[in-house]
TIDRENTI-299503 format. One record per atom (N, C-alpha, C): residue number from 1; residue in three letters; x, y, z. Coordinates in steps of 0.1 Angstrom, whole numbers, plus 2048, in hexadecimal, padded with zeros to 3 digits. Layout:
BEGIN
    i   aa   px   py   pz
  NUM  ALA    X    Y    Z
...
END
This chain:
BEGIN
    i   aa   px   py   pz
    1  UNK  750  783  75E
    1  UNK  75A  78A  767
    1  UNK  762  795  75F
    2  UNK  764  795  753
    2  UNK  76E  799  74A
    2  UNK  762  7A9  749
    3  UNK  753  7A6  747
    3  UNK  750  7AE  748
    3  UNK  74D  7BB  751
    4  UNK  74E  7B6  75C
    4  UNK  74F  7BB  76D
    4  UNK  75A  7C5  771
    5  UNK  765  7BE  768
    5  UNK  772  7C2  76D
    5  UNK  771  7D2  763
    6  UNK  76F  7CB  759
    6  UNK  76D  7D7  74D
    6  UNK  767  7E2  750
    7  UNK  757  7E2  757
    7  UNK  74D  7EB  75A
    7  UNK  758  7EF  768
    8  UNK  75D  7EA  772
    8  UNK  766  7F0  77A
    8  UNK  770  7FA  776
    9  UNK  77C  7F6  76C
    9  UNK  782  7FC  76A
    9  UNK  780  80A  762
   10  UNK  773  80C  75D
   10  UNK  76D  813  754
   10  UNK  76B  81F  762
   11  UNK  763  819  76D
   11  UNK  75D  821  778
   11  UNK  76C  82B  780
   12  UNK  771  825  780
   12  UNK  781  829  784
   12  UNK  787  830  77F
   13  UNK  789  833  770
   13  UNK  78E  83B  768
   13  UNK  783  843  762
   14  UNK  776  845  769
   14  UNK  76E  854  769
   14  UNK  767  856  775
   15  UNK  771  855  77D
   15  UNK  76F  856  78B
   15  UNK  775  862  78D
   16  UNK  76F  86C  793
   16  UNK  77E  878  798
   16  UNK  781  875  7A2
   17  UNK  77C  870  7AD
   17  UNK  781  868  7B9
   17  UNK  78F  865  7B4
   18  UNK  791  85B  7AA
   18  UNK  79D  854  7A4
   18  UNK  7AA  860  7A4
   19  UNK  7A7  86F  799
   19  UNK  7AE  874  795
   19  UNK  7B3  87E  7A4
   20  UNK  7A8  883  7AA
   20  UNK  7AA  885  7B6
   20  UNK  7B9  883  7BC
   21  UNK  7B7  874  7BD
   21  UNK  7BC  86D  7C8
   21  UNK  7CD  86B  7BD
   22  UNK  7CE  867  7B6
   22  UNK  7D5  868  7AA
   22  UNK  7E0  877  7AF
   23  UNK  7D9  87F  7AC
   23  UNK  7DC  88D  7B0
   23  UNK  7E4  894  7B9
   24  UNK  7DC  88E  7C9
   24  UNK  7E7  88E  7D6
   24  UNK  7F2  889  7D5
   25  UNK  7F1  87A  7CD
   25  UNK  7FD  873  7D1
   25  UNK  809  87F  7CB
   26  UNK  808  881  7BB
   26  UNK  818  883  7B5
   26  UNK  812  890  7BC
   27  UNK  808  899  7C1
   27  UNK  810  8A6  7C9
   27  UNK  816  8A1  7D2
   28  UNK  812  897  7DC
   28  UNK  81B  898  7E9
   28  UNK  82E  895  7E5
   29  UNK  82C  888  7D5
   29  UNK  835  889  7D3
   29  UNK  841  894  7D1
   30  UNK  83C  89D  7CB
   30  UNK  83F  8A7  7C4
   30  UNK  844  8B2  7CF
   31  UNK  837  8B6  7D8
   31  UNK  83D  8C1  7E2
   31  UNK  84C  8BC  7EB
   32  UNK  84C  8AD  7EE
   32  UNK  858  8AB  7F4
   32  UNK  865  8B1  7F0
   33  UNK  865  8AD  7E8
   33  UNK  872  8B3  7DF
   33  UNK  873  8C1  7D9
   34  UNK  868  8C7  7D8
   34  UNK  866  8D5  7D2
   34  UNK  867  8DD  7E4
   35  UNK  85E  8D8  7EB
   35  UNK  865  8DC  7F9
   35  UNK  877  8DE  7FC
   36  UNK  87A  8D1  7F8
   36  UNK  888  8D0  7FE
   36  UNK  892  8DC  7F3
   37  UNK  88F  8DE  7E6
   37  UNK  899  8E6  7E0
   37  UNK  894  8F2  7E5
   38  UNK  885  8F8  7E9
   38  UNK  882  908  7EB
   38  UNK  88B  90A  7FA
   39  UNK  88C  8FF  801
   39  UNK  895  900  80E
   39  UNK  8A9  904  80B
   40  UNK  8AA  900  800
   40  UNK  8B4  8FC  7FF
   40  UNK  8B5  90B  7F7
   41  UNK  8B0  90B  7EF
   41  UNK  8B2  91B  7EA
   41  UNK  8B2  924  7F3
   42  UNK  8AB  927  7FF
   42  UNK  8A6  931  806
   42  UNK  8B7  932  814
   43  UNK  8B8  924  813
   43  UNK  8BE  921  81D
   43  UNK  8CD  91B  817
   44  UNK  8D9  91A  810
   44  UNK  8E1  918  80C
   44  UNK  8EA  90C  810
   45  UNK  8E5  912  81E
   45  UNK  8F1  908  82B
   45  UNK  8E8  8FA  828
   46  UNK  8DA  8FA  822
   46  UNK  8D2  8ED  828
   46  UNK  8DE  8E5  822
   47  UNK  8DD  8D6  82B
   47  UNK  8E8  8CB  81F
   47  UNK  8DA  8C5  820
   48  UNK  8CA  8C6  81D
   48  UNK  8C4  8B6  81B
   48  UNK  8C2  8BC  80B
   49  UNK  8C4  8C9  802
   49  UNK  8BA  8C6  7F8
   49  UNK  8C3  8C0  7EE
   50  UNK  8C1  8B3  7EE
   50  UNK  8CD  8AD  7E3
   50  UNK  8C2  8A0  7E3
   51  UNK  8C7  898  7D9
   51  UNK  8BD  88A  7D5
   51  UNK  8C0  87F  7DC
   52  UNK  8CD  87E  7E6
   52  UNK  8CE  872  7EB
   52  UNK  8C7  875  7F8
   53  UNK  8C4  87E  7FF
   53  UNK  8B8  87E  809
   53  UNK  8AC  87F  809
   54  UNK  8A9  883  7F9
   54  UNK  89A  881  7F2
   54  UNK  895  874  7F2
   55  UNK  8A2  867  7F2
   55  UNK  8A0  860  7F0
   55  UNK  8A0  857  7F8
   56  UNK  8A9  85A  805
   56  UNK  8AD  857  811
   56  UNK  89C  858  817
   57  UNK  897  862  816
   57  UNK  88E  869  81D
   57  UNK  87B  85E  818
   58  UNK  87F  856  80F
   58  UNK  876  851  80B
   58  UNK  87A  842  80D
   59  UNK  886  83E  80E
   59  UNK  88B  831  812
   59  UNK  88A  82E  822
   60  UNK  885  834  825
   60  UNK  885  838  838
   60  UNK  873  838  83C
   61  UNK  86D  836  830
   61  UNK  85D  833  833
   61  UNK  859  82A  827
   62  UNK  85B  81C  829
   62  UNK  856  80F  821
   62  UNK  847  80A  824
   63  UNK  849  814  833
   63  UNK  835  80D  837
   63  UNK  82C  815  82C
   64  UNK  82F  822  829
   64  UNK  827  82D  81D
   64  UNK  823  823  815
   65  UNK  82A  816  80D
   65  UNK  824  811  803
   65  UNK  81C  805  802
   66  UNK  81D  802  810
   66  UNK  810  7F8  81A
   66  UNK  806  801  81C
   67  UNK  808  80F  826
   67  UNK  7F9  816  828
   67  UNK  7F5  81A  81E
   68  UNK  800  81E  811
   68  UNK  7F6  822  807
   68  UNK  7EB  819  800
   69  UNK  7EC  80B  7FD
   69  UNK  7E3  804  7FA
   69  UNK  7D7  801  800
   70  UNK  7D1  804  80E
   70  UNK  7C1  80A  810
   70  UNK  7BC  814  80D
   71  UNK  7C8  81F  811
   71  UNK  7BF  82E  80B
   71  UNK  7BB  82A  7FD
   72  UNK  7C3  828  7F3
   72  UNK  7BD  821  7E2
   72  UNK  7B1  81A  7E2
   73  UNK  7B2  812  7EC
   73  UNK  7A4  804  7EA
   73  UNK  79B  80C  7F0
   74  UNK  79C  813  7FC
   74  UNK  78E  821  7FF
   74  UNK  789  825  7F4
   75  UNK  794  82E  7EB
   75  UNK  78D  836  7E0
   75  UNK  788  82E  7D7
   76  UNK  78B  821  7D8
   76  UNK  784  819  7CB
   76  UNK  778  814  7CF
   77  UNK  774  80C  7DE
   77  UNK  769  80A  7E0
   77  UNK  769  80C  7ED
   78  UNK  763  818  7EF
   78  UNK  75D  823  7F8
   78  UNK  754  81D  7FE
   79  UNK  74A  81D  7F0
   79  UNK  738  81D  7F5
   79  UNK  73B  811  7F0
   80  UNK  73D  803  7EE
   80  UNK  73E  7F7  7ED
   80  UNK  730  7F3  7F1
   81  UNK  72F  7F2  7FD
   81  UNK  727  7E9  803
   81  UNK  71E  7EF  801
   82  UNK  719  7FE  800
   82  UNK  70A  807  7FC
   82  UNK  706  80A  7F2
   83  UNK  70E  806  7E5
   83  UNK  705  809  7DC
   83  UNK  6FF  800  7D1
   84  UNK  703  7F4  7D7
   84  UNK  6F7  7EA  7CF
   84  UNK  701  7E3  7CA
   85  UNK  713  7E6  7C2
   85  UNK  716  7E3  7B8
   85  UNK  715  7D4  7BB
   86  UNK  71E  7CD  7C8
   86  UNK  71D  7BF  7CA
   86  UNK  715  7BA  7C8
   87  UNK  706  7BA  7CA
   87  UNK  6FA  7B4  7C9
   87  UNK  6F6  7B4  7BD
   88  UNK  6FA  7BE  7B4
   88  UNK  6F3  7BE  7A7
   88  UNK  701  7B3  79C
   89  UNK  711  7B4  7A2
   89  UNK  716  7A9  79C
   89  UNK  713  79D  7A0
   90  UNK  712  798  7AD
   90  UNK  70B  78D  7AD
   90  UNK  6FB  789  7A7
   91  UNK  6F5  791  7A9
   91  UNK  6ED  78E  7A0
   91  UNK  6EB  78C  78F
   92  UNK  6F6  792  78C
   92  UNK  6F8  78B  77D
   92  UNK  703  780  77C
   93  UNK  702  77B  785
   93  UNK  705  76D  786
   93  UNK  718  76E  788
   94  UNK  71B  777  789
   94  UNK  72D  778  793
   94  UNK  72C  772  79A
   95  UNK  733  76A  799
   95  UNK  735  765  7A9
   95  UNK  73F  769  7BA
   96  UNK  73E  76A  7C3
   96  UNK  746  774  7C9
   96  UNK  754  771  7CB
   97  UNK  757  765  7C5
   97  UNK  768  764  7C5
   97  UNK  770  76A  7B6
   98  UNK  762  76C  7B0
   98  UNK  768  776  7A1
   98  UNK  768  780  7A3
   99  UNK  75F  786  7AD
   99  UNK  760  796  7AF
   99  UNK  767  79B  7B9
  100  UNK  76E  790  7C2
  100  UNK  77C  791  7C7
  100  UNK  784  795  7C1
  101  UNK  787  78A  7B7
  101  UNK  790  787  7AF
  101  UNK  795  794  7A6
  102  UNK  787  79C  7A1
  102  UNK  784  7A8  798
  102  UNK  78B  7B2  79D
  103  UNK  787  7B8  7AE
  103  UNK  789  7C5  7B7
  103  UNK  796  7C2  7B7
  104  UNK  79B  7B4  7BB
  104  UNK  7AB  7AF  7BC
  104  UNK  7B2  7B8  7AF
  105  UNK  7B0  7B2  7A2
  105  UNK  7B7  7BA  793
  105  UNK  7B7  7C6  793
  106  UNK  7AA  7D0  798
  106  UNK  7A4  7DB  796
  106  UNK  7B1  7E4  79F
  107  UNK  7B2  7E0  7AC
  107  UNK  7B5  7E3  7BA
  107  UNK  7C4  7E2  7B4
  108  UNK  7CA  7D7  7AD
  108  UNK  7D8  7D9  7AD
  108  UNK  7DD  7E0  7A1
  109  UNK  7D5  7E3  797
  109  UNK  7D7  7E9  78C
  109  UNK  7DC  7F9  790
  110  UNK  7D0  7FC  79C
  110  UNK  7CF  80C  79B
  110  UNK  7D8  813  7A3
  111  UNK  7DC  802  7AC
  111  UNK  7E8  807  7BB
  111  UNK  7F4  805  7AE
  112  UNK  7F5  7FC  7AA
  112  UNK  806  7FE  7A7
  112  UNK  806  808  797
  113  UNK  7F8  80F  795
  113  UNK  7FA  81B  78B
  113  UNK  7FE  829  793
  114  UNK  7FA  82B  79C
  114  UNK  7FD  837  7A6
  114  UNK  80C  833  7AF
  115  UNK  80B  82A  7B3
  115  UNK  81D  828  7B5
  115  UNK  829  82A  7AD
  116  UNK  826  828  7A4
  116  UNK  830  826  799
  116  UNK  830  837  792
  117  UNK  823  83C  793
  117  UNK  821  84B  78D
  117  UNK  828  853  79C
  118  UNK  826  84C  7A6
  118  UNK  829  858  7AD
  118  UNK  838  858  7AF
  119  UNK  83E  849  7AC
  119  UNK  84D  84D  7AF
  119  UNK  854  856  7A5
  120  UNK  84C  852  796
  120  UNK  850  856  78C
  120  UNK  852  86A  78F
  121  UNK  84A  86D  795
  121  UNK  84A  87B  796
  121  UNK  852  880  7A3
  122  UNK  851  873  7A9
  122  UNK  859  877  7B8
  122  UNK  86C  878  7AD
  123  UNK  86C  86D  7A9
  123  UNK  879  868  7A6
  123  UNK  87E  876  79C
  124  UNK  87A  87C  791
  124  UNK  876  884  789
  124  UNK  87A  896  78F
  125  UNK  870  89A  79A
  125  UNK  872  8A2  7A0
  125  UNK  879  8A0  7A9
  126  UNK  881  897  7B2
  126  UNK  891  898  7B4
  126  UNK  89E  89B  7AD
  127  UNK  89B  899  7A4
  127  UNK  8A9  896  799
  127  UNK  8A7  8A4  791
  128  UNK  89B  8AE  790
  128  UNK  89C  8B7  78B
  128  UNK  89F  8C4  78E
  129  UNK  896  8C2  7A0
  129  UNK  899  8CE  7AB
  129  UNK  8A7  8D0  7B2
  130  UNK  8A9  8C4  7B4
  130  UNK  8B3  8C1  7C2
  130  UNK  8BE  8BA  7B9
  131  UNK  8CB  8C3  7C5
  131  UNK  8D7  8BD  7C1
  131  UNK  8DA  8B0  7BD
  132  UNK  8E2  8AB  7B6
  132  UNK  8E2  89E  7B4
  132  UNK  8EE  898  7BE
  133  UNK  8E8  88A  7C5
  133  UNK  8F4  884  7CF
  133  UNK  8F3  87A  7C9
  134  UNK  8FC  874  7C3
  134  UNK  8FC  860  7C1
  134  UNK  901  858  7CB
  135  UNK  8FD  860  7D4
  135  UNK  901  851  7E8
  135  UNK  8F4  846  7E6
  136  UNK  8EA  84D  7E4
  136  UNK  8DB  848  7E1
  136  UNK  8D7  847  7D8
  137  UNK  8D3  83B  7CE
  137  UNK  8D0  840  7C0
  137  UNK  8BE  83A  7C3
  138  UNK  8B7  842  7BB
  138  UNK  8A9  841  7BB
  138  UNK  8A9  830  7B7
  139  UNK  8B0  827  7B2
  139  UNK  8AD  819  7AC
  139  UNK  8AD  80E  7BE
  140  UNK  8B1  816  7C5
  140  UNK  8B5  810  7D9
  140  UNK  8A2  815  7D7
  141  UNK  89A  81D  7D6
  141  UNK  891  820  7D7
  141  UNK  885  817  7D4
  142  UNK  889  817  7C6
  142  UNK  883  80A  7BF
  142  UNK  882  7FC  7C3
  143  UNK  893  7FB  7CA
  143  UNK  896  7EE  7CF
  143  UNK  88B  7E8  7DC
  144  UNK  888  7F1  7E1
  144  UNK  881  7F5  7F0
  144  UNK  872  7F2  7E7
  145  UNK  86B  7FC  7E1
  145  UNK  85D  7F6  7DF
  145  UNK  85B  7EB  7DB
  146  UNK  864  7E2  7D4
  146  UNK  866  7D3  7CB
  146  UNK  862  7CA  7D8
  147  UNK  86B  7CF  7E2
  147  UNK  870  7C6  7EC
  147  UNK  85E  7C3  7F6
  148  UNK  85B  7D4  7F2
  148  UNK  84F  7D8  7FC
  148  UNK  842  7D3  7F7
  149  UNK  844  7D0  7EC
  149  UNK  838  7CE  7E4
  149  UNK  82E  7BE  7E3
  150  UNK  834  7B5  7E8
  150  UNK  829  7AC  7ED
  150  UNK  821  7B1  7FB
  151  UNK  82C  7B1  804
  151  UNK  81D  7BC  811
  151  UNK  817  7C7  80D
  152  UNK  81C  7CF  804
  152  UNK  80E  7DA  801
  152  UNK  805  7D1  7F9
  153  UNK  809  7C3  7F0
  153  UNK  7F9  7BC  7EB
  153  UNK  7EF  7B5  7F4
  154  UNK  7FB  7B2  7FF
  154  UNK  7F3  7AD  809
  154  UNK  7E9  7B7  815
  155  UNK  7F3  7C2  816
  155  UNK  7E9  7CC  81B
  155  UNK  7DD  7CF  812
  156  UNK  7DD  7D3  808
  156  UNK  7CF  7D2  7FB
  156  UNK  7C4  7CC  7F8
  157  UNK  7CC  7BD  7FD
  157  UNK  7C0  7AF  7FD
  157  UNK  7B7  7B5  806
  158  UNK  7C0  7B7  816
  158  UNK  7B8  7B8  821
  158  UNK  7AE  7C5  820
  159  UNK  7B4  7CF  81A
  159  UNK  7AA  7DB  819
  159  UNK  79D  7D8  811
  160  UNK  79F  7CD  7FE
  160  UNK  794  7CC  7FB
  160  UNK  789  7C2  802
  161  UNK  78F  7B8  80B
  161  UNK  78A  7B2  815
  161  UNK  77E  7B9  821
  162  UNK  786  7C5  825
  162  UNK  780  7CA  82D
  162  UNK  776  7D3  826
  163  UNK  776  7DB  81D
  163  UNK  76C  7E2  812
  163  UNK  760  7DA  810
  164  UNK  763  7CB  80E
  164  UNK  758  7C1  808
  164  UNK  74F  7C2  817
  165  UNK  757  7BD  820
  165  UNK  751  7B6  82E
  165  UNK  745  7C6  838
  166  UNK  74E  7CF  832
  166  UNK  745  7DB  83B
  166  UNK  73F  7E5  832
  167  UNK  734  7EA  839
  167  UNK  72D  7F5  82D
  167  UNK  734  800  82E
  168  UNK  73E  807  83C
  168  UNK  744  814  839
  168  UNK  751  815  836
  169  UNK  751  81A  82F
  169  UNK  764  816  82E
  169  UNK  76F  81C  835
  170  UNK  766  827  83D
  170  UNK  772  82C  84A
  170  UNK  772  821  852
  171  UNK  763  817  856
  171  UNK  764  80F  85F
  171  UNK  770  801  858
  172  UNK  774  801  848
  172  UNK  77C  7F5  847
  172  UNK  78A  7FC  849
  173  UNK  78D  808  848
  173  UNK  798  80D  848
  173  UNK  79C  80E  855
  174  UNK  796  80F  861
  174  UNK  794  80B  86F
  174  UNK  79B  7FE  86F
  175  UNK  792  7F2  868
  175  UNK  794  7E4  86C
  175  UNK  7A0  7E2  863
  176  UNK  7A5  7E9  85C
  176  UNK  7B6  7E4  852
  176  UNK  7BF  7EC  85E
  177  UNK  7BE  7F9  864
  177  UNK  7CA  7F7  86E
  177  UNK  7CA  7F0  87C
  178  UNK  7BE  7ED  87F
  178  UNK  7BF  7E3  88A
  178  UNK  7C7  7DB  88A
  179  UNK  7C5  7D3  87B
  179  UNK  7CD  7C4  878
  179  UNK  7D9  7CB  877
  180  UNK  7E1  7D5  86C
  180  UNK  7E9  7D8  86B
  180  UNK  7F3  7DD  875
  181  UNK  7F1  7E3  87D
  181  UNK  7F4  7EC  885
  181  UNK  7F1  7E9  892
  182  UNK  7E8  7E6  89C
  182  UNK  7E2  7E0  8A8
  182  UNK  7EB  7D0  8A7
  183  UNK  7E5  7C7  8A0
  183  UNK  7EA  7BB  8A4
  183  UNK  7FB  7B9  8A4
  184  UNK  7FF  7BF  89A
  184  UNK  80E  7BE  89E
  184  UNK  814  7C2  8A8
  185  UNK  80F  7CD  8AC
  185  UNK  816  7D5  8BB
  185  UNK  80E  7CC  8C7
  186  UNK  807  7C6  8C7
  186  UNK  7FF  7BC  8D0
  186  UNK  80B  7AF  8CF
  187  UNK  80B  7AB  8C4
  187  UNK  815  79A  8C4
  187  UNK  827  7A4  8CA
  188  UNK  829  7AE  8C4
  188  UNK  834  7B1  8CB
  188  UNK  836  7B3  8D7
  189  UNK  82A  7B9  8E2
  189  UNK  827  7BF  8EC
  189  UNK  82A  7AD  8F0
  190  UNK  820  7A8  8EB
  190  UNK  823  799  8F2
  190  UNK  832  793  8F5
  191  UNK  833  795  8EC
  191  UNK  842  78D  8E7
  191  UNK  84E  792  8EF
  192  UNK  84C  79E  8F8
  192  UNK  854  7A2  8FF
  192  UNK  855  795  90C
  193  UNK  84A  78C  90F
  193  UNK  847  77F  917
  193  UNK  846  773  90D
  194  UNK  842  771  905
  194  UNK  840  766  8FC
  194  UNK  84A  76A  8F2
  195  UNK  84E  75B  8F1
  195  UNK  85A  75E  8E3
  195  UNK  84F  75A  8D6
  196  UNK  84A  755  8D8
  196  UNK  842  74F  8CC
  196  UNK  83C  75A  8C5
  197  UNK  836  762  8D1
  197  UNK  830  76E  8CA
  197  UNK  839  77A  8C1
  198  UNK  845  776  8CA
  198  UNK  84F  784  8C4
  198  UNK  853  780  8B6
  199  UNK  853  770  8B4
  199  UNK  857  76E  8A8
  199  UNK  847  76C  89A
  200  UNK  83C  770  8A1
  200  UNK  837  772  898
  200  UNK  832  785  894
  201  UNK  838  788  89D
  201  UNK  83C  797  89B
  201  UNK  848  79E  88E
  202  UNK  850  792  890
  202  UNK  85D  795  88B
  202  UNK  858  793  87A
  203  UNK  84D  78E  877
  203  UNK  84B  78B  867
  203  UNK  83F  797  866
  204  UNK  838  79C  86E
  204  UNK  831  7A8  868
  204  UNK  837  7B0  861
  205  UNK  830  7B8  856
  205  UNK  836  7C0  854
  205  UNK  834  7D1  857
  206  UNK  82B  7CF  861
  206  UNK  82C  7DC  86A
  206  UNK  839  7DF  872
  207  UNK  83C  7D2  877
  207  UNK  848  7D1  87F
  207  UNK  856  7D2  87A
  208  UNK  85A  7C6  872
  208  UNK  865  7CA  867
  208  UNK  868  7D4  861
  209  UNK  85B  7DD  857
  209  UNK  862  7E6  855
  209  UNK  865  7F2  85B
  210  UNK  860  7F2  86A
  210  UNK  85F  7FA  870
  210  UNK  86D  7FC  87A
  211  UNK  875  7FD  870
  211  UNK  883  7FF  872
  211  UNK  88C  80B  872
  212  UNK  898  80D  877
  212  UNK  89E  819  876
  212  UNK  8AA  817  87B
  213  UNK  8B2  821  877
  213  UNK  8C5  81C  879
  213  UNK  8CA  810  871
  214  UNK  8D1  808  876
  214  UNK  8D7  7FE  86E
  214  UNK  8D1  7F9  867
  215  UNK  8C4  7F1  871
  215  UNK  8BC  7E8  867
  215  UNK  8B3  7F1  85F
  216  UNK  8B2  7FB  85C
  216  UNK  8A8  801  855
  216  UNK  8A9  7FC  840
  217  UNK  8B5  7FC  83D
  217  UNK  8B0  7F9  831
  217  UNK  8B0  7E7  82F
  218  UNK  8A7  7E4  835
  218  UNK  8A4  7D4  837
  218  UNK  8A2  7CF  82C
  219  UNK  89E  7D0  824
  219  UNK  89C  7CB  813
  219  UNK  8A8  7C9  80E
  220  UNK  8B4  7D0  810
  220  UNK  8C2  7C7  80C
  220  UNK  8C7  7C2  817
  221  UNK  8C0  7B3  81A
  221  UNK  8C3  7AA  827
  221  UNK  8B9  7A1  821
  222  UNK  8C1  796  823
  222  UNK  8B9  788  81F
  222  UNK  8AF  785  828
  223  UNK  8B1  786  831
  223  UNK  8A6  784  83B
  223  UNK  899  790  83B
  224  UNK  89D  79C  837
  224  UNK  894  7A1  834
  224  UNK  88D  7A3  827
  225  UNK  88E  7A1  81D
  225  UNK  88B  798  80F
  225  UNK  87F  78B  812
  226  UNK  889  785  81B
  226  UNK  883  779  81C
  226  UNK  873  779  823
  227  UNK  873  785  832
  227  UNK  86B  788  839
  227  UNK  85B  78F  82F
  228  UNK  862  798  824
  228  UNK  859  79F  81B
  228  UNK  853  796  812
  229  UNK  858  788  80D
  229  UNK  84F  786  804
  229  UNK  849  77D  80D
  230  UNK  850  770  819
  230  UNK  845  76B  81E
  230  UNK  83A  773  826
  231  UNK  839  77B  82B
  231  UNK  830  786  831
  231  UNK  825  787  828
  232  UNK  828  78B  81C
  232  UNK  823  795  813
  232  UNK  818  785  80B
  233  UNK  822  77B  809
  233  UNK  81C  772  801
  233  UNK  811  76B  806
  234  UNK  815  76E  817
  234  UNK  80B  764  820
  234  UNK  7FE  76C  823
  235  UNK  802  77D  826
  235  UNK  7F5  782  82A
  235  UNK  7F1  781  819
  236  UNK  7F1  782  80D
  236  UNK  7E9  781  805
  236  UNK  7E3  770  805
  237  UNK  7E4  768  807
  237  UNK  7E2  760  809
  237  UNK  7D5  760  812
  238  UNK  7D6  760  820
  238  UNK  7CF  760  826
  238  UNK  7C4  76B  82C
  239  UNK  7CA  779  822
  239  UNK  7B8  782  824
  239  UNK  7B2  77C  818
  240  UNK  7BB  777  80A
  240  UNK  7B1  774  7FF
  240  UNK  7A5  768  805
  241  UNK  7AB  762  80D
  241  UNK  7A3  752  812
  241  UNK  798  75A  81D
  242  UNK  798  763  827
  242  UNK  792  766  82E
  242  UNK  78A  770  827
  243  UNK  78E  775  81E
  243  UNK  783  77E  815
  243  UNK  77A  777  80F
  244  UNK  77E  770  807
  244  UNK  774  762  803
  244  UNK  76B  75E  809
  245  UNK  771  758  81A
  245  UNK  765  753  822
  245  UNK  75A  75E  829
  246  UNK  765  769  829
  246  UNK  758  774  82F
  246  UNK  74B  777  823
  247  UNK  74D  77B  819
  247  UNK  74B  77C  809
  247  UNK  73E  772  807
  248  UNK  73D  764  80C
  248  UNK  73C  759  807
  248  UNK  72C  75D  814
  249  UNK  732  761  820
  249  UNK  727  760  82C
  249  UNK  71F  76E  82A
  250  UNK  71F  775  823
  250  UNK  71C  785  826
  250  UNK  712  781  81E
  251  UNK  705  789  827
  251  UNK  6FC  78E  81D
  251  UNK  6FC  796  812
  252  UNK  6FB  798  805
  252  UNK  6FB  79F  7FD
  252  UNK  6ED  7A8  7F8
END
């Protein structure tokens, strides 16, 4: 296994796919804020080019660090299912809950290296370009991905889940927002008639975070704390188990 992981992570760091992708992120990082001070220069009266709405502006989209974790598992295994690699690790005797287990390390290594780089340059290029406001401090920012960060591993399970199970990977990236995005608006759609349903809406995290006004910074609220890790702890939980059994039935 140790060896798999190794020949993986080797594939990934001479990958330009990788650097690519690496790339967008701290530009998109980057233009937000380099946007907001050229506005702010040009335009005097603006009141957003300052760092507590840089930061405001990034605390107001917590789903970014859930969707970001399929686009990553895309770039890593694309062509998964076409180009032999599964069949040639099982065949040297991997077994397929090790090469779960492997894409699992690989998959979280490379998401929480691009998160952590992209705040770094987000956080970086606020504090350099743009006025300084301390209403907002970039560490509320931080507070928020901490909080977000078991449902983006749970969204990740399900993405390398769906990468294993299908040969195209627009078609798994299809089947990650169905689940993500379709079924929650379905149990809430319900739940407008069923209470049962609304209260299993109420622990998605499509739904929760999909907040605004009061309840929007939900991470400093015990109940929503509480909502992120059981969510987050259970869908890893249960795509790891349903990855397994899909994994275990697929032809290779």
């Amino acid at each position: 296994m140790l060896n798999y992981i190794k020949s993986e992570f080797y594939r990934v760091t001479r990958s330009l796919s990788t650097y690519i992708t690496l790339g967008i992120f701290l530009g998109l990082a980057l233009s937000v804020n380099c946007g907001l001070a050229i506005i702010g220069a040009v335009n005097p009266s603006f009141a957003y080019a300052n760092t507590s709405f840089s930061m405001q502006f990034l605390m107001q989209l917590p789903t970014i660090f859930v969707c970001a974790a399929p686009i990553l598992v895309y770039v890593l295994y694309d062509d998964l299912g076409k180009n032999g690699a599964l069949k040639n690790a099982v065949a040297f005797g991997i077994s397929r809950e090790k090469l779960l287990l492997g894409q699992f390390i690989i998959s979280l290594t490379f998401c929480l290296f691009v998160m952590l780089a992209t705040l770094a340059v987000y956080f970086a290029s606020a504090y350099a370009f743009l006025k300084y406001d301390p209403t907002i401090p970039s560490s509320e920012v931080m507070r928020e991905a901490l909080c977000v960060l078991l449902p983006a591993i749970a969204a990740m399970v399900l993405a390398i889940v769906c990468a294993n199970v299908t040969s195209k990977g627009v078609l798994g990236i299809a089947i990650w927002m169905v689940i993500y995005y379709f079924v929650p608006y379905v149990c809430r759609w319900i739940g407008y008639q069923v209470d049962f349903f609304a209260k299993i809406a109420e622990w998605m995290p499509m739904t929760f975070m999909d907040m605004q006004g009061a309840t929007e910074i939900f991470w400093q609220t015990k109940e929503g704390v509480e909502k992120c890790l059981v969510s987050g702890a259970a869908g890893i939980a249960i795509f790891a188990v349903v990855g397994w059994l899909l994994l275990r039935r697929k032809e290779i």
